[in-house]
VOMAR-986102 format. One record per residue: x, y, z of N, C-alpha, C, O, CB in turn. Coordinates in nm, 3 decimals. Each point is the difference from the previous one (the first is absolute). Glycine has a CB too. Example, Ala and Ser with C-alpha at 12.3 -4.5 7.8 and 13.67 -1.06 7.14 Angstrom:
residues 2
+---------+---------+---------+---------+---------+---------+---------+---------+---------+---------+---------+---------+---------+---------+---------+
|     n_x |     n_y |     n_z |    ca_x |    ca_y |    ca_z |     c_x |     c_y |     c_z |     o_x |     o_y |     o_z |    cb_x |    cb_y |    cb_z |
+---------+---------+---------+---------+---------+---------+---------+---------+---------+---------+---------+---------+---------+---------+---------+
|   1.319 |  -0.569 |   0.780 |  -0.089 |   0.119 |   0.000 |   0.090 |   0.120 |   0.000 |   0.104 |  -0.002 |   0.066 |  -0.293 |  -0.115 |   0.059 |
|   0.154 |   0.222 |  -0.197 |   0.082 |   0.119 |   0.006 |  -0.077 |   0.109 |   0.073 |   0.051 |   0.111 |   0.017 |   0.067 |  -0.174 |  -0.232 |
+---------+---------+---------+---------+---------+---------+---------+---------+---------+---------+---------+---------+---------+---------+---------+
END
This chain:
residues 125
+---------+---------+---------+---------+---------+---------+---------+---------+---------+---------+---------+---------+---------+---------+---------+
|     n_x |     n_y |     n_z |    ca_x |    ca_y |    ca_z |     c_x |     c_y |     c_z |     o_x |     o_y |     o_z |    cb_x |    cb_y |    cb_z |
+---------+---------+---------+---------+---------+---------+---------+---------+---------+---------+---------+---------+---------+---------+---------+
|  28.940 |   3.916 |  12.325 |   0.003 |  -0.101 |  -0.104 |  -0.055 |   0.063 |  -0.128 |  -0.118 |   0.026 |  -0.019 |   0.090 |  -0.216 |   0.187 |
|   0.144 |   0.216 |  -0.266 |  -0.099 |   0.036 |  -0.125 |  -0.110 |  -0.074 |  -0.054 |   0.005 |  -0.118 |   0.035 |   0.173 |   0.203 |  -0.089 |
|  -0.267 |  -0.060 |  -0.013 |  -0.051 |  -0.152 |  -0.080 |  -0.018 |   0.096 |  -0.155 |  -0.040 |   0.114 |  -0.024 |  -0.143 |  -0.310 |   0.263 |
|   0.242 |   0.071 |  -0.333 |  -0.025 |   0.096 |  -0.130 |  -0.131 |   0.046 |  -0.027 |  -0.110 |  -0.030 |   0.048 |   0.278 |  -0.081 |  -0.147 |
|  -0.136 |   0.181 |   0.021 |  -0.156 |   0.088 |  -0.070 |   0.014 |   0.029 |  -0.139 |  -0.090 |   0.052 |  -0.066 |   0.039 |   0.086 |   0.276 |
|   0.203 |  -0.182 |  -0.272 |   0.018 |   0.108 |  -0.122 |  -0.061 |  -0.105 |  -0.094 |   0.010 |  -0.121 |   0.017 |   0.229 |   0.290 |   0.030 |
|  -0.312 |  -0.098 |  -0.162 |  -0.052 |  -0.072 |  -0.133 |   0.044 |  -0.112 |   0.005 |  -0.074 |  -0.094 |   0.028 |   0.067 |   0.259 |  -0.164 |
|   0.159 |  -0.184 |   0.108 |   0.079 |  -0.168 |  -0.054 |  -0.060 |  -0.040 |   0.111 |  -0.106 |  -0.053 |  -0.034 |   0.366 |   0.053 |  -0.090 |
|  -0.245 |  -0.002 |   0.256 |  -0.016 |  -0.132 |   0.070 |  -0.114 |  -0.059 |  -0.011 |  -0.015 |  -0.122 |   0.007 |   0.149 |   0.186 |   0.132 |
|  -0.272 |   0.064 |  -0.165 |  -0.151 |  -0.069 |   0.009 |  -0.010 |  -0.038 |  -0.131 |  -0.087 |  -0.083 |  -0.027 |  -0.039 |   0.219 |   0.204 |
|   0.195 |  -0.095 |  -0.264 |  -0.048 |  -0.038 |  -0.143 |   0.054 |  -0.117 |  -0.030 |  -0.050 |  -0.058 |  -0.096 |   0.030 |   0.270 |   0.016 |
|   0.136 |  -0.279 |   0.153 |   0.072 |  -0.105 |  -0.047 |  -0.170 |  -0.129 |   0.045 |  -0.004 |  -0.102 |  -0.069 |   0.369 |   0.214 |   0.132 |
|  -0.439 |  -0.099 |   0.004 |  -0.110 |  -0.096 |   0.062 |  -0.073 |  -0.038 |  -0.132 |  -0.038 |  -0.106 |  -0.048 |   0.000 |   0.222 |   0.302 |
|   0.033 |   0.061 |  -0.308 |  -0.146 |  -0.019 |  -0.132 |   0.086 |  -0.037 |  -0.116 |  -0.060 |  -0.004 |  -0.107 |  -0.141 |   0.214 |   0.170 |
|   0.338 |  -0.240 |  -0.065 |   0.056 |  -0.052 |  -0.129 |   0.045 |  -0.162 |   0.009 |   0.042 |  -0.078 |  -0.086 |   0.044 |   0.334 |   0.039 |
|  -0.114 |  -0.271 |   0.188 |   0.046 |  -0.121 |   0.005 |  -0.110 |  -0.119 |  -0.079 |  -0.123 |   0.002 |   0.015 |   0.260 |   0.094 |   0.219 |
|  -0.076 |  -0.177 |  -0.302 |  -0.136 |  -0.097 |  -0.058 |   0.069 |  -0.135 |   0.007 |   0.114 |  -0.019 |  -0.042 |  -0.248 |   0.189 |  -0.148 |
|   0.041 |  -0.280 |   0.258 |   0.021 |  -0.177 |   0.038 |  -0.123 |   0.016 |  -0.103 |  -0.078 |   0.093 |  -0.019 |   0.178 |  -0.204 |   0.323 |
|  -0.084 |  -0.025 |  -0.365 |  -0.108 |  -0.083 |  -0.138 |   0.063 |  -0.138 |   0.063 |   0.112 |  -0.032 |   0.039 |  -0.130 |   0.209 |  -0.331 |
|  -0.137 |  -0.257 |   0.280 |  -0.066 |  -0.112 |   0.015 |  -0.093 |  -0.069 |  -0.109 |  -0.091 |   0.050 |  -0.067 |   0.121 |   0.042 |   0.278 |
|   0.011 |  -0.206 |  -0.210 |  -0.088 |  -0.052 |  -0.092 |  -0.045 |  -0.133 |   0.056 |   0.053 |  -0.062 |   0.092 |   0.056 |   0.185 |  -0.285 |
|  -0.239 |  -0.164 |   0.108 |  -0.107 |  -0.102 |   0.075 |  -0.051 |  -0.053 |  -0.126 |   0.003 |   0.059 |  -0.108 |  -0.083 |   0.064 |   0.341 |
|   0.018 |  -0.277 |  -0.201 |  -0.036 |  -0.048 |  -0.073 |   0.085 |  -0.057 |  -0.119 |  -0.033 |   0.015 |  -0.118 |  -0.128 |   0.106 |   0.223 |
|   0.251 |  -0.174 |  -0.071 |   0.129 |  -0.033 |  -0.102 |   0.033 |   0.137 |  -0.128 |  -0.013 |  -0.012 |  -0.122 |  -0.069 |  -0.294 |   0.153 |
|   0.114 |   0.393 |   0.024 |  -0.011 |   0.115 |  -0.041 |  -0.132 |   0.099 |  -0.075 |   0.014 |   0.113 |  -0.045 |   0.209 |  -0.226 |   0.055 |
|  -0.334 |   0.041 |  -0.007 |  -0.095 |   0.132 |  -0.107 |  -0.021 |   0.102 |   0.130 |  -0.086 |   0.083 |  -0.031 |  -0.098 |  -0.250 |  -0.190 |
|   0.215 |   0.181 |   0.305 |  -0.029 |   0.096 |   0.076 |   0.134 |   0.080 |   0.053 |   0.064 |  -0.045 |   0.095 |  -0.281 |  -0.093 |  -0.046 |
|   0.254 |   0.261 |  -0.117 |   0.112 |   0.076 |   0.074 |  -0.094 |   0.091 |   0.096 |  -0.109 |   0.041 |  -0.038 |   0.315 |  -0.036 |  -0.168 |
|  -0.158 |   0.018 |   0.315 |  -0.002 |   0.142 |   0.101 |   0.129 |   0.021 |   0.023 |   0.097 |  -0.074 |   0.015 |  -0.303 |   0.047 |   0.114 |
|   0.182 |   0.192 |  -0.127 |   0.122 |   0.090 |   0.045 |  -0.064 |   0.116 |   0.071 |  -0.085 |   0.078 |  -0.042 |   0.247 |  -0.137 |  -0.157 |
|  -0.080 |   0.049 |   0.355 |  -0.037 |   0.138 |   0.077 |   0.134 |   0.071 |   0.007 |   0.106 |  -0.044 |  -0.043 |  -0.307 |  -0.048 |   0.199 |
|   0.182 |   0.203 |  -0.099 |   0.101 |   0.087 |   0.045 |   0.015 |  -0.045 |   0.157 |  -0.077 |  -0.076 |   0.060 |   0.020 |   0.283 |  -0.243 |
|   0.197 |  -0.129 |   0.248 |  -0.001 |   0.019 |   0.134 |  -0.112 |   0.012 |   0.076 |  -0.038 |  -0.100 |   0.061 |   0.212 |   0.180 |  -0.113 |
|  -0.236 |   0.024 |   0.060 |  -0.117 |   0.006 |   0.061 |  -0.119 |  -0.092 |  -0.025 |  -0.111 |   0.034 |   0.042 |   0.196 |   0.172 |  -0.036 |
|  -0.069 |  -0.324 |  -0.075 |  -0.132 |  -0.143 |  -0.014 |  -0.070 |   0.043 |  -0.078 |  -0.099 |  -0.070 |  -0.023 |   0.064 |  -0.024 |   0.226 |
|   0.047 |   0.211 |  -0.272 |  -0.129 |   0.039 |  -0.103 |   0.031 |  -0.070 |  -0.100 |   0.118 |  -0.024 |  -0.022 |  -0.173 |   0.247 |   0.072 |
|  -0.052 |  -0.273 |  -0.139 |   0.007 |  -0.086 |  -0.112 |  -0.013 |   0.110 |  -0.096 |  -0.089 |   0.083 |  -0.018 |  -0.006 |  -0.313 |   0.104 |
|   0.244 |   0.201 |  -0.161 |   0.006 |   0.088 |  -0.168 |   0.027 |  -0.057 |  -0.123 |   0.018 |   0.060 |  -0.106 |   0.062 |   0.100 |   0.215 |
|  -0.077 |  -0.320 |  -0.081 |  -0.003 |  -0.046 |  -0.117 |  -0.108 |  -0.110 |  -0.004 |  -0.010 |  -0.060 |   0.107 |   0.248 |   0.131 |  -0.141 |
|  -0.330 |  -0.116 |  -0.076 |  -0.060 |  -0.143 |   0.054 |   0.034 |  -0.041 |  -0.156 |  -0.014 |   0.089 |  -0.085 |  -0.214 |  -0.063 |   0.314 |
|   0.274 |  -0.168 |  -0.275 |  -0.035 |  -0.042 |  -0.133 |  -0.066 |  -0.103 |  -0.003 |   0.044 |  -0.067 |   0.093 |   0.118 |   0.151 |  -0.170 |
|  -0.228 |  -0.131 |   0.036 |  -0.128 |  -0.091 |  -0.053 |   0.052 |  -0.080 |  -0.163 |  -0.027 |   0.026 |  -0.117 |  -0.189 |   0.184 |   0.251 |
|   0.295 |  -0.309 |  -0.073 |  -0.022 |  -0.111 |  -0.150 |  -0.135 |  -0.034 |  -0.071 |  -0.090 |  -0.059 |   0.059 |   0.269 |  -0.061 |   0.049 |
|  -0.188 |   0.162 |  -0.250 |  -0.152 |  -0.010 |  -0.027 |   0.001 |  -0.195 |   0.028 |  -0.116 |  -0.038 |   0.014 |   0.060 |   0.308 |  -0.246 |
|   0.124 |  -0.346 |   0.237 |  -0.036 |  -0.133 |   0.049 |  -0.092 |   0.003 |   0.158 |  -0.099 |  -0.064 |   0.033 |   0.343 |  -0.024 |  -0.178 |
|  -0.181 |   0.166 |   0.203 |  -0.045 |  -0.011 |   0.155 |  -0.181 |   0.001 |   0.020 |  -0.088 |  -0.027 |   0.081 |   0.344 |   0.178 |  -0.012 |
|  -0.234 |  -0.099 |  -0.205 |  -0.182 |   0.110 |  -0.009 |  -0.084 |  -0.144 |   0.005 |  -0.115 |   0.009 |   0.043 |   0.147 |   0.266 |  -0.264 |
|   0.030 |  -0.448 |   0.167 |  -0.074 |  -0.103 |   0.059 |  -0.023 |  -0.049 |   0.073 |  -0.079 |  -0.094 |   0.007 |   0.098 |   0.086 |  -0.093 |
|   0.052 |   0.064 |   0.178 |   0.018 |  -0.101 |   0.162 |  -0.143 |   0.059 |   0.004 |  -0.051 |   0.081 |  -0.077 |   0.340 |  -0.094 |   0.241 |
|  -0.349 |  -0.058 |  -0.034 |  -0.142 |   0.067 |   0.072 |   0.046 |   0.104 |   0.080 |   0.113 |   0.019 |   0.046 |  -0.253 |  -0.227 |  -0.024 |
|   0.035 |   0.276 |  -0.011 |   0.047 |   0.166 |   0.071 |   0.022 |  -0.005 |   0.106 |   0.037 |   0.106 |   0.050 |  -0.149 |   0.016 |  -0.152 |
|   0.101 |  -0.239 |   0.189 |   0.039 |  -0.037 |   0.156 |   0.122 |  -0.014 |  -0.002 |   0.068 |   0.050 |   0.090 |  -0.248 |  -0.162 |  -0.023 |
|   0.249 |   0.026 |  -0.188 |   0.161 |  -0.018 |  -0.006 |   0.078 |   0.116 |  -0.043 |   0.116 |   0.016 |   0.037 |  -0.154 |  -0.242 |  -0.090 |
|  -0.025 |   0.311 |  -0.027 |   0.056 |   0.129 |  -0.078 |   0.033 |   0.079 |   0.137 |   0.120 |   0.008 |   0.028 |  -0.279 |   0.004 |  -0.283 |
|   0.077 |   0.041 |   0.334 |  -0.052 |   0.064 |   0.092 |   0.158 |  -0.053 |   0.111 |   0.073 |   0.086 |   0.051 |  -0.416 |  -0.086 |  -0.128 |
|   0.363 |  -0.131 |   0.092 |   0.031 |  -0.064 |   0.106 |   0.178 |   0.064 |  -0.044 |   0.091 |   0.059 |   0.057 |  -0.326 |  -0.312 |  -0.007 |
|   0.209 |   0.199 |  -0.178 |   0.164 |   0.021 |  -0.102 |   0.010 |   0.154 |   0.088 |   0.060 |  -0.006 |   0.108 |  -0.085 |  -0.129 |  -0.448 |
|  -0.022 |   0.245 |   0.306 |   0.015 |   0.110 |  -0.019 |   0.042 |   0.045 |   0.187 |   0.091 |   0.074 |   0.036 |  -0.271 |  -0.061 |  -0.311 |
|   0.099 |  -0.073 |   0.345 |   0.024 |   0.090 |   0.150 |   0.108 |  -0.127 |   0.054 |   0.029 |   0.021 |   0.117 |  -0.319 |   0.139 |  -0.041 |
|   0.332 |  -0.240 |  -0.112 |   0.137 |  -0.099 |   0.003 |   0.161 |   0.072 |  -0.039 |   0.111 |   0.000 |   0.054 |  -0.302 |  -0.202 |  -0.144 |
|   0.121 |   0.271 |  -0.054 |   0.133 |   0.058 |  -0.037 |  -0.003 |   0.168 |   0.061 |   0.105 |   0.062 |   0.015 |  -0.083 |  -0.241 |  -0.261 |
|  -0.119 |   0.222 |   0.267 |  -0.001 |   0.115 |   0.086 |   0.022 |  -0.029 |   0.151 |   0.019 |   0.090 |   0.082 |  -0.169 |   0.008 |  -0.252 |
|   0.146 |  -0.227 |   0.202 |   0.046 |   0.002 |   0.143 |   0.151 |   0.019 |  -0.030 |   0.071 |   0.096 |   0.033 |  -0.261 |  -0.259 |   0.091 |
|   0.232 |   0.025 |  -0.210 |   0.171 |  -0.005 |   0.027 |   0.055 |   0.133 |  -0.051 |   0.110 |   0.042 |   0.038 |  -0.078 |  -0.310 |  -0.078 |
|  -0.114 |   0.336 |  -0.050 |   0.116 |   0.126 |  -0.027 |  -0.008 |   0.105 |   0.121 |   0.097 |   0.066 |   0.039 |  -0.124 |  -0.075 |  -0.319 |
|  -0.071 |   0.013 |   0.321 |  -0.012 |   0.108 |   0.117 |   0.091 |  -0.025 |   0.103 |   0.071 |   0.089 |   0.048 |  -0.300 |  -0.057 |  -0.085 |
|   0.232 |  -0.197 |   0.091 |   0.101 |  -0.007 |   0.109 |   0.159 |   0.021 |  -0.065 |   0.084 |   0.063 |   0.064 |  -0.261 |  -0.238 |   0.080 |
|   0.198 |   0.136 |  -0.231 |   0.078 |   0.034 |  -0.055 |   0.087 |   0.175 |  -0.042 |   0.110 |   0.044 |  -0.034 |  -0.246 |  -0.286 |   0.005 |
|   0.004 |   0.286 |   0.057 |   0.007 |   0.154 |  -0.012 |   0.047 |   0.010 |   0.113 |   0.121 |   0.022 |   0.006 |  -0.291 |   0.058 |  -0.145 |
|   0.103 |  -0.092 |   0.250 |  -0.013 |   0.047 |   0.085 |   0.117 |   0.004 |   0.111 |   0.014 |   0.090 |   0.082 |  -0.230 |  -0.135 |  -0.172 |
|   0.327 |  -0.114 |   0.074 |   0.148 |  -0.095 |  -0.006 |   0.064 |   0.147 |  -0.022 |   0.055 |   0.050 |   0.098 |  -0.087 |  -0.347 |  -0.229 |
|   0.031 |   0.360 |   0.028 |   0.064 |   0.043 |  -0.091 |   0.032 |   0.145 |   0.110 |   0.097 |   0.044 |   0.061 |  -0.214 |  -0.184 |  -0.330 |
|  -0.003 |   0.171 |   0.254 |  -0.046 |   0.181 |   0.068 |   0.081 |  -0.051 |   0.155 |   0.100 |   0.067 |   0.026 |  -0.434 |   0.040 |  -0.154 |
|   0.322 |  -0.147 |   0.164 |   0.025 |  -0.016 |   0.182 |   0.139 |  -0.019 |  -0.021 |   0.085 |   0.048 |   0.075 |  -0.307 |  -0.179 |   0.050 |
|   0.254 |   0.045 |  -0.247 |   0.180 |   0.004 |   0.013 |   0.072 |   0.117 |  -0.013 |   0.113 |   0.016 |   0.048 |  -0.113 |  -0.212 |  -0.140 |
|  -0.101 |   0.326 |  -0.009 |   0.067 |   0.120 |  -0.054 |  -0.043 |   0.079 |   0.122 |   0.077 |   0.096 |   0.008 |  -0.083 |  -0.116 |  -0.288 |
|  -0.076 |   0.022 |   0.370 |  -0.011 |   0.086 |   0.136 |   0.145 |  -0.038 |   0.049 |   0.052 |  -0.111 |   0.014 |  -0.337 |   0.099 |   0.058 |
|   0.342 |   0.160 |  -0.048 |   0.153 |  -0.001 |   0.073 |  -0.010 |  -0.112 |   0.184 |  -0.076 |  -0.057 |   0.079 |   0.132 |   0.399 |  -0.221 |
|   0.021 |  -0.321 |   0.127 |  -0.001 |  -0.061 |   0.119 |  -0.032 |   0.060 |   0.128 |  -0.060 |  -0.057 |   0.090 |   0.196 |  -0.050 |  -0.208 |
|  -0.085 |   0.244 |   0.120 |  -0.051 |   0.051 |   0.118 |  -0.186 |   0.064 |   0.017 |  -0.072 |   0.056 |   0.083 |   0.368 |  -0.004 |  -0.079 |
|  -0.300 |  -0.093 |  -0.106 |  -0.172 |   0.020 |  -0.006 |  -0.080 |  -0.120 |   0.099 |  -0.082 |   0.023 |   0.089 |   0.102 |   0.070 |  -0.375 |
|   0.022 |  -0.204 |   0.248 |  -0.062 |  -0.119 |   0.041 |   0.046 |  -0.092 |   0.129 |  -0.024 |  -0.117 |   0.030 |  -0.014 |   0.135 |  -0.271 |
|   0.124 |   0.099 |   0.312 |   0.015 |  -0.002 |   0.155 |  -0.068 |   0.097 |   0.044 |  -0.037 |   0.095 |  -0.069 |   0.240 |  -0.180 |   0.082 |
|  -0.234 |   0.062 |   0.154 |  -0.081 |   0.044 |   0.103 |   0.130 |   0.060 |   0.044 |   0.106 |  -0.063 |  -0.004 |  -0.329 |  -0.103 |   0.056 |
|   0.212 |   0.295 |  -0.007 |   0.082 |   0.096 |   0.060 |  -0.080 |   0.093 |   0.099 |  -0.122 |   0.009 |  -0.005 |   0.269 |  -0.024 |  -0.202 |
|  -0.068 |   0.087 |   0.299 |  -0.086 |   0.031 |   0.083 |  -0.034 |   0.151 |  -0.063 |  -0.085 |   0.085 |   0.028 |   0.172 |  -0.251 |   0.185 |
|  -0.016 |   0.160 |  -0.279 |  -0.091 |   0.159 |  -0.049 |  -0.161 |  -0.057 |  -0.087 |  -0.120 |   0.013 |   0.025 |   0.414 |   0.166 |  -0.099 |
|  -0.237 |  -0.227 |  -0.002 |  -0.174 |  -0.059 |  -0.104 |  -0.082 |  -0.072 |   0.160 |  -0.119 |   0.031 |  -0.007 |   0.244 |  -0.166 |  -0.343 |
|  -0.103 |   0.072 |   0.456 |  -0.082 |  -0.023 |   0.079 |  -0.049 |   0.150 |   0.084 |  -0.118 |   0.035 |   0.006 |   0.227 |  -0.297 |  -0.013 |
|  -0.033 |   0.313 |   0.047 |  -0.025 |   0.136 |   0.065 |  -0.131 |   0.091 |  -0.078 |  -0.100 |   0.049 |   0.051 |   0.385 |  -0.052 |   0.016 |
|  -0.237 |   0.003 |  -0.218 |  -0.129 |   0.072 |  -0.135 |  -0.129 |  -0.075 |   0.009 |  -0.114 |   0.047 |  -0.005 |   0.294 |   0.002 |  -0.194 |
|  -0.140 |  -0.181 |   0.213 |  -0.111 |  -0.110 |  -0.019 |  -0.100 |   0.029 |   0.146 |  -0.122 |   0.013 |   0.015 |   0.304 |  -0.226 |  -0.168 |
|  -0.087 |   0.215 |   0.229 |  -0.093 |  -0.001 |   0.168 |  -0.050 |   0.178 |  -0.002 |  -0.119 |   0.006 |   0.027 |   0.317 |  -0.231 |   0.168 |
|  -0.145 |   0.345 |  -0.216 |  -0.031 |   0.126 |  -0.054 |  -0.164 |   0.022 |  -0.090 |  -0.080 |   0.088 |   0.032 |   0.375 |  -0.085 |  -0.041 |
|  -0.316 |  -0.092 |  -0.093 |  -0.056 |  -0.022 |  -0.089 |  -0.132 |  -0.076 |   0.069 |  -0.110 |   0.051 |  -0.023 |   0.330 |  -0.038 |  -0.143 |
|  -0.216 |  -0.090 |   0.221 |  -0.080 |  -0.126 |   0.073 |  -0.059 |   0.140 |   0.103 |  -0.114 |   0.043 |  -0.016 |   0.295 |  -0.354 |   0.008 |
|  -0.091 |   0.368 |   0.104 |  -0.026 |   0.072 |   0.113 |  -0.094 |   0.107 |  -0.061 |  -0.111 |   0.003 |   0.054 |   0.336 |  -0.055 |   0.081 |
|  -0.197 |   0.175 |  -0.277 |  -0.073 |   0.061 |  -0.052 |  -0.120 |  -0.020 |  -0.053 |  -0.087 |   0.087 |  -0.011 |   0.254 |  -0.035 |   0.013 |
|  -0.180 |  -0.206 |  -0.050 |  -0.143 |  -0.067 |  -0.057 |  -0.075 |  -0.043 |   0.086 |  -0.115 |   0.004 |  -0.046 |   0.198 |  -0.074 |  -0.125 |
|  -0.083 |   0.014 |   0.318 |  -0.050 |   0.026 |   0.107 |  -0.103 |   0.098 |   0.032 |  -0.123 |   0.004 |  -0.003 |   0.309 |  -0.084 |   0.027 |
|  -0.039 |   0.201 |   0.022 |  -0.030 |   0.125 |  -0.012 |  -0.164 |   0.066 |  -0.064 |  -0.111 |   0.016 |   0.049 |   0.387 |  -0.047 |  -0.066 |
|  -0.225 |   0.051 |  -0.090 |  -0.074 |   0.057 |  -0.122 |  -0.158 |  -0.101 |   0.017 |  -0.110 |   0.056 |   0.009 |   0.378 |   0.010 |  -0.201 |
|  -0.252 |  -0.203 |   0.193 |  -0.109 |  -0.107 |   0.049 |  -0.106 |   0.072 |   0.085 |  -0.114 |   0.036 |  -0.029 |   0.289 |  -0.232 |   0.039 |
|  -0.104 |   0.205 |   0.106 |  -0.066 |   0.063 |   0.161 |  -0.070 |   0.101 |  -0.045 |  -0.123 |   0.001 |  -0.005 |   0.304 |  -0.039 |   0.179 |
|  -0.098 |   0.141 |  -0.215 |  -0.081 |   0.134 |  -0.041 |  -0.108 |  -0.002 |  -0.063 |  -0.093 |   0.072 |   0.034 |   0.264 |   0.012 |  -0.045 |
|  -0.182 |  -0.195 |  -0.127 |  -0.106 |  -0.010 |  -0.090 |  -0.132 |  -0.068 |   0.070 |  -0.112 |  -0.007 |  -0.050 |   0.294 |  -0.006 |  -0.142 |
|  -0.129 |  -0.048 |   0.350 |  -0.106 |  -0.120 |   0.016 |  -0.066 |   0.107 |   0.105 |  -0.122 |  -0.017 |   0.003 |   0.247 |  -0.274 |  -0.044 |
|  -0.082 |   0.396 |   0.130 |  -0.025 |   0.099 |   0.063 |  -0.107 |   0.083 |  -0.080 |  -0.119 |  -0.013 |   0.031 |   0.346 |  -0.008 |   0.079 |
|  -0.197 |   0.089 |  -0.191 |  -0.038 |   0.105 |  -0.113 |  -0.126 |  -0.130 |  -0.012 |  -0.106 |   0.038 |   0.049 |   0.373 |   0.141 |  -0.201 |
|  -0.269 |  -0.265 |   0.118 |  -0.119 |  -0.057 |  -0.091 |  -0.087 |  -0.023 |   0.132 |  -0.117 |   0.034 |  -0.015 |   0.239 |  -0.169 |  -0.227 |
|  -0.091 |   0.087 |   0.366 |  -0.108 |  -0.002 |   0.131 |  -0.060 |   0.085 |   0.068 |  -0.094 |  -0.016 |   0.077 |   0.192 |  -0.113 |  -0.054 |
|  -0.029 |   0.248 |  -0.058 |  -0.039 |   0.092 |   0.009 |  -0.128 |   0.077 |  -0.085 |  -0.113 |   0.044 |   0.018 |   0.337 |  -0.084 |   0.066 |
|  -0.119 |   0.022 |  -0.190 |  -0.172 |   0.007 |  -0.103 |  -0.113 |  -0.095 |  -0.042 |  -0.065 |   0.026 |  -0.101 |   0.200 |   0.099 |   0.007 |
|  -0.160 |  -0.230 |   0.166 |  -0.080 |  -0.078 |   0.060 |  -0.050 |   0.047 |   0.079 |  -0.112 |   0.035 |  -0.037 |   0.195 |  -0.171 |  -0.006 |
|  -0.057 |   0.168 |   0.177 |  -0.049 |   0.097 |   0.088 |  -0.090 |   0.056 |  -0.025 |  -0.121 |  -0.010 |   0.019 |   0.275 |   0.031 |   0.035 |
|  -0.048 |   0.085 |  -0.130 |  -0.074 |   0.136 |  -0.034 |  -0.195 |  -0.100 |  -0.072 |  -0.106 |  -0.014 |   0.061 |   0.441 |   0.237 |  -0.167 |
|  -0.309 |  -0.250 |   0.013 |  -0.102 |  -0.080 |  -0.096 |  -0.134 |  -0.053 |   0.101 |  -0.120 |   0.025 |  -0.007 |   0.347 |  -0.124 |  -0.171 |
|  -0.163 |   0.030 |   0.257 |  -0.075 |  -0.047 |   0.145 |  -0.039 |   0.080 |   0.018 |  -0.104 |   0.001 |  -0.066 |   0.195 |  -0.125 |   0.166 |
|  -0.083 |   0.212 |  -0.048 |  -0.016 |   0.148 |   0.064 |  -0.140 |   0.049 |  -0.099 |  -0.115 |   0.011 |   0.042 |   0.425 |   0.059 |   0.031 |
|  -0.265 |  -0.046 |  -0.205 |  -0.053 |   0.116 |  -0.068 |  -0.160 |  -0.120 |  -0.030 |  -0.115 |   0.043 |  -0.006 |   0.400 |   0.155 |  -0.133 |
|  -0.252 |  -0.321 |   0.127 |  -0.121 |  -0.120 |  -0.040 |  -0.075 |   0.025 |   0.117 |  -0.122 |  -0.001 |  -0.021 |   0.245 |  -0.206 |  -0.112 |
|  -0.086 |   0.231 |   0.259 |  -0.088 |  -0.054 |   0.144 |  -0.076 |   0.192 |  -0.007 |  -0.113 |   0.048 |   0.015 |   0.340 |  -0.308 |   0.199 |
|  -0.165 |   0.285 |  -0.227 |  -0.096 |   0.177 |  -0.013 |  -0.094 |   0.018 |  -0.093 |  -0.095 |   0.077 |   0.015 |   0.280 |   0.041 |   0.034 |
|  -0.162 |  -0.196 |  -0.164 |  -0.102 |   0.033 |  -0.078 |  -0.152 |  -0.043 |   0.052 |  -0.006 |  -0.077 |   0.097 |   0.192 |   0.062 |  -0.276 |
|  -0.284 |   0.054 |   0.129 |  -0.136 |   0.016 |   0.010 |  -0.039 |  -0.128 |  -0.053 |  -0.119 |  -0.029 |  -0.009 |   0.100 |   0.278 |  -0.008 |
+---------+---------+---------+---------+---------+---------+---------+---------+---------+---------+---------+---------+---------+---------+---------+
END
């Protein structure tokens, strides 16, 4: 299964931008694909609401643009990305089996040098 890697496909995420607005508009947000917030605008009216409502405006319109982002990104993932195939399960169970792996060894290595520590504490004077 290929999966892309080239520039366009990852870069199309960081160009993608959804904008939201809150508070009968003084509040725009705009993220990219990836949910990062790159735009915020602030109506100097908004600056009266109390800062509980400002506050409220602001992670309202950063919610809807993010899901909105986010709608967006999962539709532009190809399709064969966002099926289970037995090769990506085979990598996945490979991956799982090596982190295990690698686990055991580290938890070995470290009881060991416990041991040892035990050891070198009970000799001392």
């Amino acid at each position: 299964m290929a999966v892309p890697n080239s520039p366009d496909f990852l870069d199309r995420f960081a160009e993608m931008r959804e904008t939201a607005v809150a508070a009968k508009g003084l509040v725009k947000v705009e993220v990219d694909g990836t949910s990062d917030m790159v735009g915020l605008e602030i109506d100097p009216r908004a600056m009266r609401l109390p800062s509980h409502e400002l506050a409220a405006a602001i992670r309202d319109a950063f919610g809807q643009a993010r899901t909105a982002a986010q709608d967006r990104a999962t539709q532009a993932i190809p399709e064969a990305l966002r099926q289970e195939t037995p090769e990506l399960n085979s990598l996945l169970q490979d991956i799982k089996t090596d982190a295990h792996s690698s686990m055991n060894e580290i938890l070995v290595v470290a009881n060991e040098l416990t041991l040892r520590l035990d050891r070198l504490m009970q000799s001392r004077p």
